[in-house]
C-alpha positions in Angstrom: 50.8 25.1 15.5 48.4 22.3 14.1 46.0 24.5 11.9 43.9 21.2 12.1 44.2 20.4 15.4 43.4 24.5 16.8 40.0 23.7 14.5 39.6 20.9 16.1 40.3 22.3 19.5 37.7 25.4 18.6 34.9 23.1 17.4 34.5 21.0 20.2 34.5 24.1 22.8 32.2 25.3 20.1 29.5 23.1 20.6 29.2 23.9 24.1 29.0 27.9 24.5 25.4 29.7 23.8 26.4 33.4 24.4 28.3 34.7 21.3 30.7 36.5 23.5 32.1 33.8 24.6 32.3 32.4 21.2 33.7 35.5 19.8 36.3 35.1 23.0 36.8 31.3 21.7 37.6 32.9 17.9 39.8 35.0 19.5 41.9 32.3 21.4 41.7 30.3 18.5 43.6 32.7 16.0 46.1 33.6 18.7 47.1 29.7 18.5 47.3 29.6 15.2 49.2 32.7 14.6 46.5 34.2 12.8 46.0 36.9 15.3 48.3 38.9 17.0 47.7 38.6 21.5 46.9 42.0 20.9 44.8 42.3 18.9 43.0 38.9 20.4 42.9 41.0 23.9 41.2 43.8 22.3 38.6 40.9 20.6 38.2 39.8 24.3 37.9 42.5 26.2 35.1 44.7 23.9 33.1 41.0 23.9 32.9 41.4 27.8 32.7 45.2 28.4 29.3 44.6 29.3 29.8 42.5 32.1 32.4 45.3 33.6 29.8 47.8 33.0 27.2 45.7 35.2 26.8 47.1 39.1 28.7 45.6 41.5 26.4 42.7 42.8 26.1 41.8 39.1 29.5 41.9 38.0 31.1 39.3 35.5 33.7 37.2 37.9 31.5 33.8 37.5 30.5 35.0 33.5 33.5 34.9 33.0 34.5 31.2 34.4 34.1 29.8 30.6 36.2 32.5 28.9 38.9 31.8 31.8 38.2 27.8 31.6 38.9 28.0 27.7 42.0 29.9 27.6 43.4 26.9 30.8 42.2 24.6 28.8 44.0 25.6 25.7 46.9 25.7 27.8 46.8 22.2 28.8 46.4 21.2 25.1 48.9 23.5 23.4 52.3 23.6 24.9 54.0 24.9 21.9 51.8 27.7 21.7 52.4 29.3 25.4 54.5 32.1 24.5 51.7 33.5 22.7 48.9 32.7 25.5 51.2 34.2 27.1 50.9 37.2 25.7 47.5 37.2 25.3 46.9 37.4 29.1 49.4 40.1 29.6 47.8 42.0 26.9 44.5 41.5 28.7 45.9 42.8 31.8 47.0 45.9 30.4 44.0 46.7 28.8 43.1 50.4 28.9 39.5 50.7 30.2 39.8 54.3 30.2 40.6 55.1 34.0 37.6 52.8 34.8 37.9 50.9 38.1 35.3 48.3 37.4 35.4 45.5 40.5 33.7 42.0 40.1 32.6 40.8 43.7 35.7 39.9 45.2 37.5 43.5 44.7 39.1 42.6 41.9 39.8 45.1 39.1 39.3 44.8 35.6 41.4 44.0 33.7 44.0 44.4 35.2 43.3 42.1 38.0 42.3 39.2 35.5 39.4 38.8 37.5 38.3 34.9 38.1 41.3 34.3 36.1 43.8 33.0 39.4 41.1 30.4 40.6 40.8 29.2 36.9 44.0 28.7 36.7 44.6 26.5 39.9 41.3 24.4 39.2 41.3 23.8 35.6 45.3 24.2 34.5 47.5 22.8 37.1 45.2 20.7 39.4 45.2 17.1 39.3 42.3 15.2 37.8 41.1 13.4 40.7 41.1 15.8 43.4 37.9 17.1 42.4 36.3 14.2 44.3 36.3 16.1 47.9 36.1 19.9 47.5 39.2 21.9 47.7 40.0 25.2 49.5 43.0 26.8 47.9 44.6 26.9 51.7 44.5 23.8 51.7 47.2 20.7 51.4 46.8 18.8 48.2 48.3 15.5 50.0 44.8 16.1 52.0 42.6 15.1 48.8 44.4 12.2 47.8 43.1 8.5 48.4 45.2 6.6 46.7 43.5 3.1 48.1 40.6 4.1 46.6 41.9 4.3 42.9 39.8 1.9 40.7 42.0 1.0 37.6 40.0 3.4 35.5 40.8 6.4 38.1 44.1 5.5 38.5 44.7 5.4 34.3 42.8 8.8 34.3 45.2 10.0 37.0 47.9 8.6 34.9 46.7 10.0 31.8 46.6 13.2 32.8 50.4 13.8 32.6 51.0 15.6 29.3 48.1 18.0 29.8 49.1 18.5 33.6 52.5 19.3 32.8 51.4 22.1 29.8 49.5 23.8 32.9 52.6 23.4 35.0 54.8 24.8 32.6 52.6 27.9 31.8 52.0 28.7 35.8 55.5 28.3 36.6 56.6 30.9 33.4 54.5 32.9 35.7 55.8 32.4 38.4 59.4 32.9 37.6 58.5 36.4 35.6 56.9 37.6 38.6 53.8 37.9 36.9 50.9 38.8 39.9 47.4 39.8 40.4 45.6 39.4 43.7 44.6 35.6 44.9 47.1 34.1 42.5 50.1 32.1 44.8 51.9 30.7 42.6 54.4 30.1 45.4 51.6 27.8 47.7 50.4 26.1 44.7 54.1 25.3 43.5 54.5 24.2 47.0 51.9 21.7 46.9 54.1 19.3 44.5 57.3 20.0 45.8 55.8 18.5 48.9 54.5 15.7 47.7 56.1 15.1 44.4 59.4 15.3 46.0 59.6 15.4 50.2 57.0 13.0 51.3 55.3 11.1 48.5 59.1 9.1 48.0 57.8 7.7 51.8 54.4 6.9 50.6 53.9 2.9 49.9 51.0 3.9 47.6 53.8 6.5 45.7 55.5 3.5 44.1 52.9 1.0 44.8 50.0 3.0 42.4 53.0 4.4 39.9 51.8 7.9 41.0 56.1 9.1 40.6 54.8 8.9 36.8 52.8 11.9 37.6 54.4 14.1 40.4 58.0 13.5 40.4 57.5 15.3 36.3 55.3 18.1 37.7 57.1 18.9 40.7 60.7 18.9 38.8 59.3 21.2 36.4 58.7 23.7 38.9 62.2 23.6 39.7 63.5 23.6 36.2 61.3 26.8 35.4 60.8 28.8 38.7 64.5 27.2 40.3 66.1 31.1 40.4 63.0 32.8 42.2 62.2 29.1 44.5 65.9 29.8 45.6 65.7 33.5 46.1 62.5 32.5 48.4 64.4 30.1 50.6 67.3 32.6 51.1 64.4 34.7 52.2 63.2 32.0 54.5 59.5 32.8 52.9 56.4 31.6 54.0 54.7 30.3 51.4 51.1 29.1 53.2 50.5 32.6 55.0 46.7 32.0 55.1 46.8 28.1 56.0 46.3 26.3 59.2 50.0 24.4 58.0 53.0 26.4 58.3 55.4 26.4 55.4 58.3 28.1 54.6 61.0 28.0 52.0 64.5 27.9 53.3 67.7 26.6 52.8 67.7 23.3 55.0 64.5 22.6 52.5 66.3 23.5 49.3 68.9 20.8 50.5 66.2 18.1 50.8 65.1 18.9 47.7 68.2 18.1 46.0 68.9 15.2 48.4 65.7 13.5 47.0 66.0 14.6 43.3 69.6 12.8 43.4 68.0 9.6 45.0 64.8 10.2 42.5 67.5 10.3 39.8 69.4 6.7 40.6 65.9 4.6 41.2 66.0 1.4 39.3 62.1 1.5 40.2 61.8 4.5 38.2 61.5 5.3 34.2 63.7 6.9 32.3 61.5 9.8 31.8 61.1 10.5 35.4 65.3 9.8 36.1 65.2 12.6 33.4 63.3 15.1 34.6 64.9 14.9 37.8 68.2 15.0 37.0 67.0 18.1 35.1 65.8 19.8 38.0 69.3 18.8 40.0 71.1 20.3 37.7 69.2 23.4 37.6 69.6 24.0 41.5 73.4 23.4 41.2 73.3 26.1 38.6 71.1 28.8 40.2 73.3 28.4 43.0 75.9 28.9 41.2 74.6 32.2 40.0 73.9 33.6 42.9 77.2 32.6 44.0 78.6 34.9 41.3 76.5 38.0 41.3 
C-alpha cells in the first residue's frame, strides 16, 4: 500500500471529523491500510473509541453516530482495492468483539458489535451504489432500474456516472467477498443488492437504447460480471435453490436455473460486441468462464 497515498487518504477525511473518536477510528483505519496495525488490534482502537455510544440507553444509542465511522471504512474501500483483505479483517474483528456478555441494541435491534450496527445500510449507500442514484431517494426494496433517468444525463452527470467505475467496482468486489464467504448480519442482502446489477447490467439494460446510446455498459456490464466472477459458486447454489432474492419487495425475484442460462446467454453475446471495449468483452468473458466452471464443480462433487 501507498504510504503516501493512506496519508493522503487520512488527511482529507481528517479535515472533516470534530469528535476525536472518530478520528481516533480514522487513525485506526489508516494503520490497518498501511500495514502498520494489525485488524486486530485496529478493532480493539475502534471499538473502546465508541463504547460510549453502546453504553447510551436505547433511544440514544449510536446507529446514526456511527454513519461516519461506517462511511470512512466504505469509503476506504472504494479507494483501496489492494488493501481489502485486511479491511476485511478489520470488520470481522469488529464483529467478534467481546463486549463482555453485553447485549447493547442501537434503535433498530441490532446488537453490538456483532451485528455491525448501521454498517449494512453504509455499505449499500456509500460502497456499491451508483453515483447518480442519489437524485430520487432510494428504499433498499426497491429496483435500482427505478432511479435511473438516463435522458436526463447532462454531459457532466454522465462523465461522473462514468467516472465512477474504478471506485464502484472496489465496493463491488469487497461486498461480493462477502457475499460468497457467507459473511451476514441482519439487513445486509447481499443477494437483492447483487441482484440489482445482474438485472440491469446484464438481462435488461442490453435492451435499453440509452444502454449503448449513453455508454452506461462501461459501467454495469464490469460491476455486474464481477458479481459473478466472485459470488458465481453461492449465485449458483441460489438458483438450484430456486431463491427468492427480493422477499420484502413489491417485485418478485428469484434465482433459478432458466435465469442462470440467460445470464450466460447474454455474457456470451456481451462478449462478441463490436460496440463494446475490450475491457468490458473482458470482464465478461471472465464471468462466462466462471459459470462454466462452478458448474462444473458442482457437477463433480
Amino acid at each position: 500500500m501507498d504510504f503516501t497515498a493512506t496519508q493522503d487518504w487520512k488527511k482529507v477525511r481528517r479535515e472533516r471529523l470534530m469528535s476525536p473518536d472518530h478520528l481516533s477510528a480514522l487513525d485506526a483505519i489508516a494503520m490497518v491500510l498501511g500495514g502498520s496495525q494489525s485488524p486486530s488490534a485496529a478493532a480493539a482502537v475502534v471499538t473502546k473509541a465508541y463504547a460510549s455510544y453502546v453504553e447510551q440507553p436505547l433511544k440514544n444509542s449510536g446507529s446514526s453516530k456511527l454513519g461516519p465511522f461506517w462511511g470512512m471504512l466504505c469509503d476506504a474501500v472504494r479507494e483501496f482495492g489492494s488493501a481489502h483483505s485486511r479491511l476485511l479483517d478489520l470488520l470481522h474483528e469488529i464483529s467478534t468483539h467481546d463486549t463482555n456478555g453485553s447485549l447493547a441494541k442501537d434503535s433498530f435491534g441490532a446488537i453490538y458489535w456483532q451485528d455491525l450496527p448501521g454498517f449494512p445500510y453504509a455499505l449499500c449507500d456509500d460502497a456499491i451504489r451508483s453515483s447518480l442514484l442519489h437524485r430520487i431517494p432510494a428504499s433498499a426494496n426497491d429496483n435500482i432500474s427505478d432511479y435511473f433517468h438516463p435522458y436526463d444525463y447532462s454531459p457532466g452527470e454522465l462523465d461522473e456516472f462514468l467516472a465512477q467505475t474504478p471506485h464502484l467496482l472496489n465496493g463491488t468486489r469487497f461486498a461480493a467477498t462477502l457475499f460468497e464467504q457467507g459473511f451476514h448480519v441482519p439487513a445486509l442482502n447481499l443477494h437483492t443488492q447483487a441482484d440489482y446489477f445482474l438485472e440491469d447490467g446484464i438481462e435488461s439494460s442490453h435492451n435499453d437504447n440509452h444502454f449503448v446510446k449513453a455508454q452506461e455498459w462501461k459501467v454495469l456490464v464490469p460491476v455486474s460480471a464481477t458479481w459473478v466472477v466472485i459470488a458465481g459458486k453461492t449465485i449458483y447454489r441460489m438458483c438450484l435453490d430456486g431463491q427468492d432474492v427480493r422477499p420484502n419487495s413489491r417485485i418478485e425475484r428469484v434465482w433459478d436455473k432458466p435465469r442462470w442460462e440467460l445470464w450466460k446467454e447474454q455474457l456470451w453475446v456481451f462478449s462478441n460486441r463490436n460496440d463494446f471495449n475490450e475491457e468490458c468483452r473482458r470482464y465478461a468473458t471472465q464471468a462466462l468462464a466462471r459459470m462454466v466452471e462452478v458448474e462444473n464443480e458442482s457437477q463433480t462433487q
